[in-house]
VMD Tcl script that builds the backbone (N, CA, C; Angstrom):
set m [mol new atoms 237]
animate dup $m
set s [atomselect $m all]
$s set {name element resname resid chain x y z} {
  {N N UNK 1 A 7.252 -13.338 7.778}
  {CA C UNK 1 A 8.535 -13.995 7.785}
  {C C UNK 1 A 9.593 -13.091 8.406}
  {N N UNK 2 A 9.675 -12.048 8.067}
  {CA C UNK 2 A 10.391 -10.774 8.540}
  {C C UNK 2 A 10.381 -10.987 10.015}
  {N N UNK 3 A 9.078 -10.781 10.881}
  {CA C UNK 3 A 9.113 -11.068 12.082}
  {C C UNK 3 A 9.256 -12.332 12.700}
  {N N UNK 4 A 9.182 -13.686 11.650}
  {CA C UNK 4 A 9.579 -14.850 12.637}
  {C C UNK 4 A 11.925 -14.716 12.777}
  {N N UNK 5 A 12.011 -13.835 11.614}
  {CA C UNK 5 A 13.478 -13.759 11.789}
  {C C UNK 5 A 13.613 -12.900 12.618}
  {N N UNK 6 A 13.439 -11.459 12.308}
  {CA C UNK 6 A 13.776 -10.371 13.494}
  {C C UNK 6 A 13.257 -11.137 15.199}
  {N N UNK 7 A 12.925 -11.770 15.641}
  {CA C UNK 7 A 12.989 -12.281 16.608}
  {C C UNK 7 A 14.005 -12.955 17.254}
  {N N UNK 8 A 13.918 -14.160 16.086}
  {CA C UNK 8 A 14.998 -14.861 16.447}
  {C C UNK 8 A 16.170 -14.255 16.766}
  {N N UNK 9 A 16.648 -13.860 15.625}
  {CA C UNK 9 A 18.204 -12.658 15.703}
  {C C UNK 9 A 17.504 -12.200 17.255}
  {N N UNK 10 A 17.136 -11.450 17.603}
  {CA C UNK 10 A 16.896 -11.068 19.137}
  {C C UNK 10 A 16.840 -12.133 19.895}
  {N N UNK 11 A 16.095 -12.833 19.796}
  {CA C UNK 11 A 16.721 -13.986 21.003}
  {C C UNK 11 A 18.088 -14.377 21.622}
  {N N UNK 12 A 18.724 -14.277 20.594}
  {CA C UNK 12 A 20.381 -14.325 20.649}
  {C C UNK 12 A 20.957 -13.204 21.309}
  {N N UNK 13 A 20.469 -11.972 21.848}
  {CA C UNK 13 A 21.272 -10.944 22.429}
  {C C UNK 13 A 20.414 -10.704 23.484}
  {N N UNK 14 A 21.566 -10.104 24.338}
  {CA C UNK 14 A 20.680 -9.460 25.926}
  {C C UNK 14 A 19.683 -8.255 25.545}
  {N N UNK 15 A 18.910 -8.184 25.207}
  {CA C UNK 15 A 18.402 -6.303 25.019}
  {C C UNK 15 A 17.924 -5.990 26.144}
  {N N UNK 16 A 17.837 -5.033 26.575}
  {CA C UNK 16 A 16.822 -4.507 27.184}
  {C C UNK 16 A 15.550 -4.550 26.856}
  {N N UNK 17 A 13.976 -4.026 27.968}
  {CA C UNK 17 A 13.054 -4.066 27.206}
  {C C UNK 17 A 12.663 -2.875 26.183}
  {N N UNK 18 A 13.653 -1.558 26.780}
  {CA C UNK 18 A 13.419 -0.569 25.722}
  {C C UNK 18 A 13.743 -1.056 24.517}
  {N N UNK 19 A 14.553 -1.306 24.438}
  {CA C UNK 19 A 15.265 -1.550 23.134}
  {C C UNK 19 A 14.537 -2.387 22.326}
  {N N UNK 20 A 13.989 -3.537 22.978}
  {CA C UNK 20 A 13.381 -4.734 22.263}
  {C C UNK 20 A 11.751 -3.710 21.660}
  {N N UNK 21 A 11.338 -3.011 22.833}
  {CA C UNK 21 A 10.043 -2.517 22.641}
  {C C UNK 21 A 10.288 -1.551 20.947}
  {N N UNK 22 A 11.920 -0.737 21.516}
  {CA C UNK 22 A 12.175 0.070 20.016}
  {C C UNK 22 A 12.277 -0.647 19.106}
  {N N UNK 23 A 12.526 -1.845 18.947}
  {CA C UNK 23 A 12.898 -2.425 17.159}
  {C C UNK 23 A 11.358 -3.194 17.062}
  {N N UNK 24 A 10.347 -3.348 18.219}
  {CA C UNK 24 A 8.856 -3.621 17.611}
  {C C UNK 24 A 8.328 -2.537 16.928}
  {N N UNK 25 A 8.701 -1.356 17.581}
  {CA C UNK 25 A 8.096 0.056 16.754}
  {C C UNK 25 A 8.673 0.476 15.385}
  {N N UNK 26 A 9.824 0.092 15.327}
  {CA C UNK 26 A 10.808 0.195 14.132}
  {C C UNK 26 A 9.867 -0.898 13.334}
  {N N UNK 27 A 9.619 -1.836 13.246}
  {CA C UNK 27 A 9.245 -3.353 12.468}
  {C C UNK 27 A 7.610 -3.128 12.452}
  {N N UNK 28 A 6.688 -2.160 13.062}
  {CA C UNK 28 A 5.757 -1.768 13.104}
  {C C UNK 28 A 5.343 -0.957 12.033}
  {N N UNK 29 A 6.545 0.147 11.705}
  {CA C UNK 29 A 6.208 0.882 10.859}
  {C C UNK 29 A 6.565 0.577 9.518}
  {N N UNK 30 A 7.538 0.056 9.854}
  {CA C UNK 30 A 8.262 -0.883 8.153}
  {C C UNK 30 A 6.817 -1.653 7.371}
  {N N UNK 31 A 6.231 -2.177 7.972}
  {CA C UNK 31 A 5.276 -3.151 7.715}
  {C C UNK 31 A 4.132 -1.786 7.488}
  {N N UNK 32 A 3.890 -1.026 8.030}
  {CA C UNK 32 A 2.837 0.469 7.500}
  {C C UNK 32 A 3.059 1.161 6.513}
  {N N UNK 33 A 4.245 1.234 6.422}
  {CA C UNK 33 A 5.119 1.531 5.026}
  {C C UNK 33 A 5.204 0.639 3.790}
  {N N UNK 34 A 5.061 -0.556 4.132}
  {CA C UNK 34 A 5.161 -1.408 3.318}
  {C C UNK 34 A 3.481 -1.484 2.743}
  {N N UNK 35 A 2.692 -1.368 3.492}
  {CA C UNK 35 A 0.986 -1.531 3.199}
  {C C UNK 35 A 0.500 -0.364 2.243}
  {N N UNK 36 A 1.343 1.101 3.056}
  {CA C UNK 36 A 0.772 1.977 2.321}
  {C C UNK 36 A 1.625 1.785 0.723}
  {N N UNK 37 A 2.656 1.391 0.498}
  {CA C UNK 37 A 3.075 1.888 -0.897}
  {C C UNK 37 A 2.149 0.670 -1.666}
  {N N UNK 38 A 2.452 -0.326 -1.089}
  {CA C UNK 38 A 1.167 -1.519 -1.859}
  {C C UNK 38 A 0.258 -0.623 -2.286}
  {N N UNK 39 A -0.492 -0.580 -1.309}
  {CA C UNK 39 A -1.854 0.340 -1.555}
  {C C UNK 39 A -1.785 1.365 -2.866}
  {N N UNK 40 A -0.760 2.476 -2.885}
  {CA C UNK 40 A -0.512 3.349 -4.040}
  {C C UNK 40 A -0.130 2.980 -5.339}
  {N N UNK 41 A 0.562 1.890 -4.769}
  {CA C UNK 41 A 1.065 1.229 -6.524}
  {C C UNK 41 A -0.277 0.660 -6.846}
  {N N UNK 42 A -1.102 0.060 -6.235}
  {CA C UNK 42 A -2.677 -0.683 -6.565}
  {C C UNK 42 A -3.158 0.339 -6.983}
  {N N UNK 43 A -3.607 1.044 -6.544}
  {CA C UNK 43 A -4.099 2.559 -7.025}
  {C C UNK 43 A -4.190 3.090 -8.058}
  {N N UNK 44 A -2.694 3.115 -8.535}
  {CA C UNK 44 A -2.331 3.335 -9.690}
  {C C UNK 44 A -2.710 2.541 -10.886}
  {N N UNK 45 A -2.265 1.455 -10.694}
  {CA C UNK 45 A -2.536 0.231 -11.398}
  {C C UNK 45 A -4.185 0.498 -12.042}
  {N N UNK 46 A -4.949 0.647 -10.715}
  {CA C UNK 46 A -6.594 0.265 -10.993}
  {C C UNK 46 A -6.843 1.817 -11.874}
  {N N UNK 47 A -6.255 2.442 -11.737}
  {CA C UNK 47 A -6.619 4.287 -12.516}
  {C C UNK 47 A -5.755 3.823 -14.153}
  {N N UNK 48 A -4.797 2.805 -14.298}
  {CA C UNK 48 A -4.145 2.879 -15.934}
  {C C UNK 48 A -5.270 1.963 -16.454}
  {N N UNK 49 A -5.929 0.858 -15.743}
  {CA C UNK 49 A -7.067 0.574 -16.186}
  {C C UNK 49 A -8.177 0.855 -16.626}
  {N N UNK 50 A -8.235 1.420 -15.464}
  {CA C UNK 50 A -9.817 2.456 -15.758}
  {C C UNK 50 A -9.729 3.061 -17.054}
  {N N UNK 51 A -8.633 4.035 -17.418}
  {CA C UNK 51 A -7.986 4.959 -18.176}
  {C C UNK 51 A -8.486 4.106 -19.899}
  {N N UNK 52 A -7.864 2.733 -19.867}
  {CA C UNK 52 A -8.189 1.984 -21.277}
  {C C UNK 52 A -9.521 0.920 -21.425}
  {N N UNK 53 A -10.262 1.469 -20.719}
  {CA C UNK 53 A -11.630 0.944 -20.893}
  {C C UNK 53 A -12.288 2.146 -22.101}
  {N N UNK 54 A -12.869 0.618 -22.516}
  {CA C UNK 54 A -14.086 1.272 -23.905}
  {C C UNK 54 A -14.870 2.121 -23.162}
  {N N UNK 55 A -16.062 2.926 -24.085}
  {CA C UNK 55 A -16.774 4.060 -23.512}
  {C C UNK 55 A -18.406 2.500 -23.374}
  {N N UNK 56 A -18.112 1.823 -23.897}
  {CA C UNK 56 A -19.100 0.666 -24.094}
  {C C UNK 56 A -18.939 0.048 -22.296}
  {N N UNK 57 A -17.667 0.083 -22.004}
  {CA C UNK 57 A -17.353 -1.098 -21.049}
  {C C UNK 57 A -17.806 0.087 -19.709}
  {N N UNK 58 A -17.550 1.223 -20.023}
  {CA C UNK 58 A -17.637 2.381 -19.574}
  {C C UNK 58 A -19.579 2.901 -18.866}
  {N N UNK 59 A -19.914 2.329 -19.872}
  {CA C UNK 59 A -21.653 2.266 -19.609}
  {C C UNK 59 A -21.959 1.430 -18.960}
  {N N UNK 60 A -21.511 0.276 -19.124}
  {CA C UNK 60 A -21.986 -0.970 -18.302}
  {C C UNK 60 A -21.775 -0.674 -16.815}
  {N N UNK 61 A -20.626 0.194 -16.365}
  {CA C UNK 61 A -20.345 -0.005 -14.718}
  {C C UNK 61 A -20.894 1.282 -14.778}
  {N N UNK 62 A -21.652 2.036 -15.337}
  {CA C UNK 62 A -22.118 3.574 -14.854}
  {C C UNK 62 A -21.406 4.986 -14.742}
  {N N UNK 63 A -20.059 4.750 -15.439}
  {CA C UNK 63 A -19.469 5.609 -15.932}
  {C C UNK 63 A -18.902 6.182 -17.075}
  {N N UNK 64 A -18.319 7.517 -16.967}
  {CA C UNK 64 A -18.505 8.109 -18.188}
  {C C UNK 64 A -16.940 8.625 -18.018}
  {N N UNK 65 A -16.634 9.246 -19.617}
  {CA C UNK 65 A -14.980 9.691 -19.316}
  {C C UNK 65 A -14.771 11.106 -18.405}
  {N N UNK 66 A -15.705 11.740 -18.369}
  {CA C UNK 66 A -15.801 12.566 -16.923}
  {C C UNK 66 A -15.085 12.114 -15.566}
  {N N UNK 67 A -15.870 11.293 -15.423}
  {CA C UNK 67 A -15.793 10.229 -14.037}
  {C C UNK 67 A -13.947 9.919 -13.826}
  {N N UNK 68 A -14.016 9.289 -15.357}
  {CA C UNK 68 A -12.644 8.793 -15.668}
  {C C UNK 68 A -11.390 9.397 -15.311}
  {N N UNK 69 A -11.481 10.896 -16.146}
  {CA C UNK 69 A -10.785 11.730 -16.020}
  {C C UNK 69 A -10.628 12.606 -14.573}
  {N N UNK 70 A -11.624 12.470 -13.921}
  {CA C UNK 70 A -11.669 12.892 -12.459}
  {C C UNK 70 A -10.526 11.775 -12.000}
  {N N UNK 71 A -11.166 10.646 -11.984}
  {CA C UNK 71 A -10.453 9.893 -11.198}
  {C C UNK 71 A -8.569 9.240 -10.941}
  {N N UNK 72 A -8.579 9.468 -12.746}
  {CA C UNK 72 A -6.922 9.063 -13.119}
  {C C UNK 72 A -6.125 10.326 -12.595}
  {N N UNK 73 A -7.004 11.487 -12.891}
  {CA C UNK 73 A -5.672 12.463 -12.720}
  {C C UNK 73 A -5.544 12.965 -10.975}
  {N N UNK 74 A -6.307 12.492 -10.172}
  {CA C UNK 74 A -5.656 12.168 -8.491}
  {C C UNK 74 A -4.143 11.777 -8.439}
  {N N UNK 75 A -3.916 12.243 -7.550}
  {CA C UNK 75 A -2.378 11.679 -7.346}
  {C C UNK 75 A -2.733 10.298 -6.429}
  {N N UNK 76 A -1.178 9.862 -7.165}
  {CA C UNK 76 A -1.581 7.976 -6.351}
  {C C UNK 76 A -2.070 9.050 -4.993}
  {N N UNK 77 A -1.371 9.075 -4.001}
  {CA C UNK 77 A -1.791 8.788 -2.736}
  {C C UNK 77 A -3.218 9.183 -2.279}
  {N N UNK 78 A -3.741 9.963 -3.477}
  {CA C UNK 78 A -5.116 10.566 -2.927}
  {C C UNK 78 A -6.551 9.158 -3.095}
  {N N UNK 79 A -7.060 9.290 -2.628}
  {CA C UNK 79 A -8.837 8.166 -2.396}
  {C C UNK 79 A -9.001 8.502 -3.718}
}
mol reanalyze $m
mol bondsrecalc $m
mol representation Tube
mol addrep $m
């Protein structure tokens, strides 16, 4: 939606093509920025989960609070 507006609004002015090419690169990265923090807040999310699973629920998928504890204490941005 972002980009069916940021267009429009450009349609309405003379730009150049630098310019037009600069606010695709600008609107390029907004949207990479926008994917990666998704991504970290998910991240997070899926590690406070992990975190309150039974040691029962814990066996069933093949892990142990080892595993667990490896995995929650990553920082969001890390795999």
């Amino acid at each position: 939606m972002t980009t069916l507006r940021l267009h429009h609004i450009l349609d309405n002015f003379d730009i150049s093509g630098a310019m037009y090419s600069l606010v695709l690169k600008i609107e390029s990265t907004a949207k990479a920025v926008d994917a990666t923090i998704a991504t970290w807040i998910t991240r997070t999310e899926d590690r406070r989960q992990l975190a309150r699973l039974s040691d029962h629920m814990l066996n069933d998928i093949g892990l142990n609070r080892i595993d667990i504890a490896n995995e929650i204490n990553k920082p969001f941005w890390q795999r």
